[in-house]
N, C-alpha and C positions, 0 to 999 in steps of 0.2 A: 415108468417114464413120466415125466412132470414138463410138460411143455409151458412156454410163456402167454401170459394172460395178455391181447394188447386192449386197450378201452382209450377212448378218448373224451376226456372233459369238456371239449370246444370251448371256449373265451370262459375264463374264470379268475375270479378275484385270486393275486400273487398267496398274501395273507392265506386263504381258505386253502388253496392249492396246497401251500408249507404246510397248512396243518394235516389235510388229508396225507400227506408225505409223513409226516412225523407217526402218524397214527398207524400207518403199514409200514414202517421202520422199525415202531414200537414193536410191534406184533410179529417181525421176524426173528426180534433180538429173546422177544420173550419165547419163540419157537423153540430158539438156538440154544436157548438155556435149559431147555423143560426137556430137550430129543436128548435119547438114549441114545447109544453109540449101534445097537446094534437093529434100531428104527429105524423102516420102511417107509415112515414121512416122510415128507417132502414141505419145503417151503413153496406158496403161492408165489412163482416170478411173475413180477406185470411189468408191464412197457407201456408207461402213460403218456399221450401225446399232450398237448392243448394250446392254448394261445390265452397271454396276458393283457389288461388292459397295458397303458404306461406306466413304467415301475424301474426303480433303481434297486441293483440288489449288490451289496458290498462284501463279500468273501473273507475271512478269518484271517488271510494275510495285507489283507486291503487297508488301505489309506483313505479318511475320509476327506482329504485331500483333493481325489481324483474326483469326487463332483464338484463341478466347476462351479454352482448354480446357487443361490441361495433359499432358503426353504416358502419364499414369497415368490419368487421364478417356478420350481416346482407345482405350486398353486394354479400358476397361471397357466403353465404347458400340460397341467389335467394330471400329473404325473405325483407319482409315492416313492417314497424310498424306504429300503428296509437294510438295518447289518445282519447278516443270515450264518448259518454255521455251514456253509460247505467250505471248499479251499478255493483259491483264485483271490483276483480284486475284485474290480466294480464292474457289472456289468450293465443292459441296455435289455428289457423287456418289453415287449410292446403289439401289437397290432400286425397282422403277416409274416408274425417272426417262429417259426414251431418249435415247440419247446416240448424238448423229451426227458420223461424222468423213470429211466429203468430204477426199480427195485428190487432187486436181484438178489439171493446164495450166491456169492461168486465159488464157493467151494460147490455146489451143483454142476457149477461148467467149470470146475480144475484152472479156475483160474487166479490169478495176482491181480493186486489193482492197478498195478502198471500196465500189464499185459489188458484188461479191461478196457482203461481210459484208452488204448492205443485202438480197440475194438470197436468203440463208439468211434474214436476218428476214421475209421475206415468205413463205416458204414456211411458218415456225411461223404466222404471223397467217393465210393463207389455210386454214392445215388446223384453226385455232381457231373460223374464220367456219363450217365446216360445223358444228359443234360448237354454233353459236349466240353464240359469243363473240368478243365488240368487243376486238380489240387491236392496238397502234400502235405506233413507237416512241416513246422520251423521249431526248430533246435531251440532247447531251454525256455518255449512255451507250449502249451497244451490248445488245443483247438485246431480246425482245419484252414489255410492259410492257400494264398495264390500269387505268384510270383515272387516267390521267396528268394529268389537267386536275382532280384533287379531292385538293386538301393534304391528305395525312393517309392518302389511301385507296391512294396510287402502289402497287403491287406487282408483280413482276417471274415472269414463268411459265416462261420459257427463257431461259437464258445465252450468250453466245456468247463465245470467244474463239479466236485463231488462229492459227498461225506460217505464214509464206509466206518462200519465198527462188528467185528467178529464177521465177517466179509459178507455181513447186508449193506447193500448201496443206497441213498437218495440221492436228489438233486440230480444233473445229466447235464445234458447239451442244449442250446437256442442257437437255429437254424436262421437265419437271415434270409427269407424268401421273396416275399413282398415288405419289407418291412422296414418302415418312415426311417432314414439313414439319419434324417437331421436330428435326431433325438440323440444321436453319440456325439454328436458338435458337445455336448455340454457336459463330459467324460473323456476322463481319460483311458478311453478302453482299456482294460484287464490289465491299467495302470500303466500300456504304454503309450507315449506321447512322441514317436515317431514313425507309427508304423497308422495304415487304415483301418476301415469296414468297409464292406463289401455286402450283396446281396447276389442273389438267383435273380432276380428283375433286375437290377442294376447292368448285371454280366452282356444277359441275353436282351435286354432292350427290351421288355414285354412282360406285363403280369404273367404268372404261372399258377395253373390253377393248382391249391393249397394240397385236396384231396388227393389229387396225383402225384404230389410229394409226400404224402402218407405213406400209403399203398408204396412205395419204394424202399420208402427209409423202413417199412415196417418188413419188408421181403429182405432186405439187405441186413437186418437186422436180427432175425431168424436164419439164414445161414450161417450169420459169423457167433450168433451164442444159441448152441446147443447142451442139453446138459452131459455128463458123459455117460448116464445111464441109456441114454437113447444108441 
């Protein structure tokens, strides 16, 4: 049995983050290579939570386009931007926002990367239901989304995006909890420009404390990815 590792970085430079990500990326691919077929290793899964400073991060199918802002604005609003290898556009990093980076064998829990990505949205929507909050997906985007059936009202509360290669995962989801809304004014969220963002504070009218959306997302999380040796 090989259960998931979770650790939490707390507020850590985007940059250092990616690299600690690339570095147990490395080392899983390098795993995947060296196991014998009829090896009783296992890959270390972890579930890293953390929080960024401001940080712009642009996805392998993104437009540099969708930052609205010029790199002397950026300066001024404390904020970085990086183009990064996972999939999606441009996304919105920052301060109250939780940002999880499973590193996973998806072949440990028999899974597809579809069937994956669909697992991490469920984990944000199950940990939104204790919250009181109705959320779904939206058709032909990826992340967890709220009033998807009201033109006009669509808004999007977590992002997701991911790299996988020989079914080790990086990169994950950013959760919108507390987290400064006015920093997507100057983005065109995950490259759309008629739909919102949304937050857990925003919803509920009230800070939420950070910790106790851990502890949730990290329980919700642990149900829905077991490996199938367990």
């Amino acid at each position: 049995m090989n259960s998931i590792k979770y650790t939490d970085w707390g507020i850590i430079d985007y940059k250092e983050a990616w690299d600690k990500q690339e570095l147990m990326f490395k080392e899983g691919l390098a795993f995947k290579s060296s196991k014998s077929n009829n090896s009783e290793e296992t890959f270390d899964n972890t579930f890293v939570i953390c929080e960024h400073p401001h940080v712009y991060t642009l996805g392998k199918s993104g437009e540099d386009s969708n930052l609205l802002i010029s790199d002397d604005f950026l300066n001024k609003i404390n904020a970085t931007y990086y183009r990064i290898n996972r999939g999606g556009d441009i996304t919105y990093h920052g301060p109250g926002q939780i940002v999880g980076y499973p590193i996973l064998d998806l072949e440990q829990f028999g899974l597809q990367l579809k069937t994956y990505i669909h697992n991490v949205e469920q984990v944000i929507i199950e940990t939104l239901a204790e919250y009181g909050i109705d959320s779904t997906r939206l058709e032909g985007a990826t992340g967890v989304w709220l009033d998807t059936d009201i033109p006009g009202k669509t808004r999007k509360i977590c992002a997701i995006g991911v790299k996988a290669s020989r079914y080790i995962t990086m990169h994950g989801f950013a959760f919108n909890v507390n987290t400064d809304l006015n920093y997507f004014n100057y983005i065109n969220p995950c490259g759309f420009v008629d739909k919102g963002v949304t937050s857990l504070e925003k919803e509920l009218n009230r800070k939420v404390d950070l910790n106790e959306v851990k502890e949730k997302l990290q329980r919700h999380f642990a149900r829905l990815f077991k490996p199938t040796n367990e």
